[in-house]
Structures are given as C-alpha cells and as structure tokens.
N, C-alpha and C positions, 0 to 999 in steps of 0.2 A: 112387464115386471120380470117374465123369467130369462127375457133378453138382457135386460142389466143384470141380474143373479149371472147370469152367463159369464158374462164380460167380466164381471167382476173376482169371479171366479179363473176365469185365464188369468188377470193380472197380476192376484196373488200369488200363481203357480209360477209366473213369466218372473215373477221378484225373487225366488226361491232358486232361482238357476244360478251357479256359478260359471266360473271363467275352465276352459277346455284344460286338462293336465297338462295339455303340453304348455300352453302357454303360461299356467300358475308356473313352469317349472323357468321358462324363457326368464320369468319376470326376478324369480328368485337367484338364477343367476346373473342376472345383470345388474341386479342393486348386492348382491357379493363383491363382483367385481369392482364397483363404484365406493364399498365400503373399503374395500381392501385397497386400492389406490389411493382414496385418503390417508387412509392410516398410514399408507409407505412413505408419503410427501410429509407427514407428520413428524414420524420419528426419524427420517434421514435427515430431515433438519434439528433436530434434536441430537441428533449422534452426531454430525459433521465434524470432524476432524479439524485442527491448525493447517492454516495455508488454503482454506480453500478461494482467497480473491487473491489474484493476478497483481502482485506489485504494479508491472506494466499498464494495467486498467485504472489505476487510479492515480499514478505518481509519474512524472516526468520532468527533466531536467534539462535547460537549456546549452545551448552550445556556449563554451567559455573561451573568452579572449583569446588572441594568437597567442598572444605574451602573458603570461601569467606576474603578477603584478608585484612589485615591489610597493608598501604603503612607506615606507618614506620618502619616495620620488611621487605620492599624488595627495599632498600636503593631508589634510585633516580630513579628505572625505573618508575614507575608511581609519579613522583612530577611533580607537574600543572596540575597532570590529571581531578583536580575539587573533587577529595578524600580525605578528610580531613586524616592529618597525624595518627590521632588515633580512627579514624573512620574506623570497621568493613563493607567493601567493595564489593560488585559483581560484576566479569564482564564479559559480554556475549559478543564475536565476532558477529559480523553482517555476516551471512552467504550469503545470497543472498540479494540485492534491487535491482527493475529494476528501469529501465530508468526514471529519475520525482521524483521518491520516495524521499521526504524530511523530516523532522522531523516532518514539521508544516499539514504532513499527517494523525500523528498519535496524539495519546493521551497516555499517560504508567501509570500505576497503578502498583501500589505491593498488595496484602492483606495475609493475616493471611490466618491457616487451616480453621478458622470458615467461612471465605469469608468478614471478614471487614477490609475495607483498613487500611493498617497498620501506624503505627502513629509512628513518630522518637521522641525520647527523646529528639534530639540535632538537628541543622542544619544539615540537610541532601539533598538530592535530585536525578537528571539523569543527567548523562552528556553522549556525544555522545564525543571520543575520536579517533582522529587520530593518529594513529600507525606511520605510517610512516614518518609522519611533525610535531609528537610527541607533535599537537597545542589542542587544545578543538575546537571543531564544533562550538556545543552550549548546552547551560548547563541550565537547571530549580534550582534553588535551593531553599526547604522548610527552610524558614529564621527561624519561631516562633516554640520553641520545644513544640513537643506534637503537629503537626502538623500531616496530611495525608500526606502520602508518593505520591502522584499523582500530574503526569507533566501536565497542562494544558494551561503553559504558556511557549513556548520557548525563548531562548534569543538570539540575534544576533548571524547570522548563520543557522537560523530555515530554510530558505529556499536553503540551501547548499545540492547539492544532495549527497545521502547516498551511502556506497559503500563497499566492502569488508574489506577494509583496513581501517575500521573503526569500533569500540568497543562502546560499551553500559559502562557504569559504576555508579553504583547505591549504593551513598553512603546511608548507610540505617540509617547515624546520633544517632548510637551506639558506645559505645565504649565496651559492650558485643558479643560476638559471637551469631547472629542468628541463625548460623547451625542445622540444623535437627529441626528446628520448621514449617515444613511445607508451610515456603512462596511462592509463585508463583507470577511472574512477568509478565506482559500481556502489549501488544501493542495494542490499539484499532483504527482502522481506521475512519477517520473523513474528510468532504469534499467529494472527487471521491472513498471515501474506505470505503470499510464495511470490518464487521466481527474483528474477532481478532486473534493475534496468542501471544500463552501462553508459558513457560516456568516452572520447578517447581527448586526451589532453594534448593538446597541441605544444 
C-alpha cells in the first residue's frame, strides 16, 4: 500500500512539470514567426497592385500571313469581318488566352520601323473575329483618316472572353500594300496585366 502511495505520489509530481524555458521560448518564436508569415501572404494579396500577371503568360498571337489580305480578292470568307472591302488587312490567330482574358485587358498599337504609331490614310482599325460563329467580338474603329492606328476604346463585347477560335484583324485603312515596311503589331496589358506581346508584320 505505501508502494502505490509512492508511485502515485511521483506521478502527480512528474504531471506538474512543465516544458524547460528555453524551449517554452523556441516554441513561442516559432509559431511568431508562422503567424507572421501568414498574415504577410495575406495582406500582399490583398494590397497587390495592377499589372501584377505577365501579358506574355497568358496571351499569344500567332504569326500572320506574308501578305496581308485584301477581302475583296478572297470572295466572302472574311465579309463582316469589320475589313473594309478594299482595305489592305492583317490577321493574326489568337494562339493561346487563358481563362478572364478579355479584350478590355489589353490595349493594341501598330507602329512603323521608326517606332511611331502608325497613322491610316482611311478608316481603319482592330477587330477581334470569330471564326467559327463567323460574328465580330468587338471592333475599335479609327473613324478620321490620318488617324493613329491604336485600340484604346473597345466596343460591345470587350468584355467577351477571348479564345482560340478567335482572330485579330487589323484593318490598317490602306488601300496600298503595307508589306515589308516593317510594321509590328503589339498588345499591351492594362488593368491586372503588364507587359506586352509583339508581333512583326510581314
């Protein structure tokens, strides 16, 4: 009997022990540090600034014909496409958009070799074209000739997300062949996108 008093007596002593200072203090900094890390992953997603996804990471554009197209010489497959009949035309497949990617993401320019935005003689403009429902998305069109070739205003449909099966077409409001004048064609991301992705127009 006084053998178990005994034992019994260690064990409620051996329960009354805590953990060594130093290690109560290890433990207190380390769940600091785990809370504080949280909360940083927290609120920098909460604060994060416009432009923090890469144009590049989510949008690409395919390479565009040698010749930049006349739709009156390729009977009705491009009519409605927002290319004028006798307006010298380019059009670039949309290779990749992800998910969200809308028109009213980006900004389009054209410029010249020298790097100045290129200026249309005639009405010209961008339009984003569906292939397969052969409608128009949505179209910018530079109304006053001798305008800047640059989209900054989309028009119904801007916020239509974008997709494979959907084309660029850039009527460049000529009715000469640009060809081999060095133009390059640029998407510029605006809003949740930075950067740009470029094309050079053959």
């Amino acid at each position: 009997m006084n053998v178990w008093g005994k034992n019994e007596r260690s064990w409620r002593k051996a329960r009354k022990r805590g953990v060594s200072p130093i290690i109560a203090t290890i433990l207190l900094v380390a769940i600091t540090v785990v809370l504080a890390a949280v909360l940083y992953v927290l609120i920098s997603g909460l604060t994060k600034g416009p432009g923090g996804t890469t144009l590049g990471s989510a949008f690409a554009m395919g390479v565009p014909s040698t010749n930049p197209l006349v739709v009156g010489a390729t009977g009705a497959t491009y009519a409605g496409s927002g290319c004028a009949a006798t307006h010298y035309c380019y059009i670039l497949t949309i290779e990749e958009a992800n998910p969200g990617l809308t028109p009213s993401s980006m900004d389009m320019v054209m410029k010249t070799s020298t790097g100045a935005t290129y200026a249309v003689t005639a009405a010209g403009g961008v339009t984003i074209y569906n292939t397969v429902t052969a409608t128009i998305v949505t179209q910018c069109t530079v109304i006053a000739a001798g305008g800047a070739l640059s989209v900054s205003t989309w028009g119904t449909g801007s916020t239509t997300q974008l997709s494979s099966t959907m084309e660029i077409i850039i009527d460049t409001g000529s009715t000469t062949s640009p060809a081999g004048t060095g133009l390059v064609f640029t998407a510029l991301g605006i809003g949740s996108y930075s950067g740009t992705v470029s094309v050079s127009l053959p």
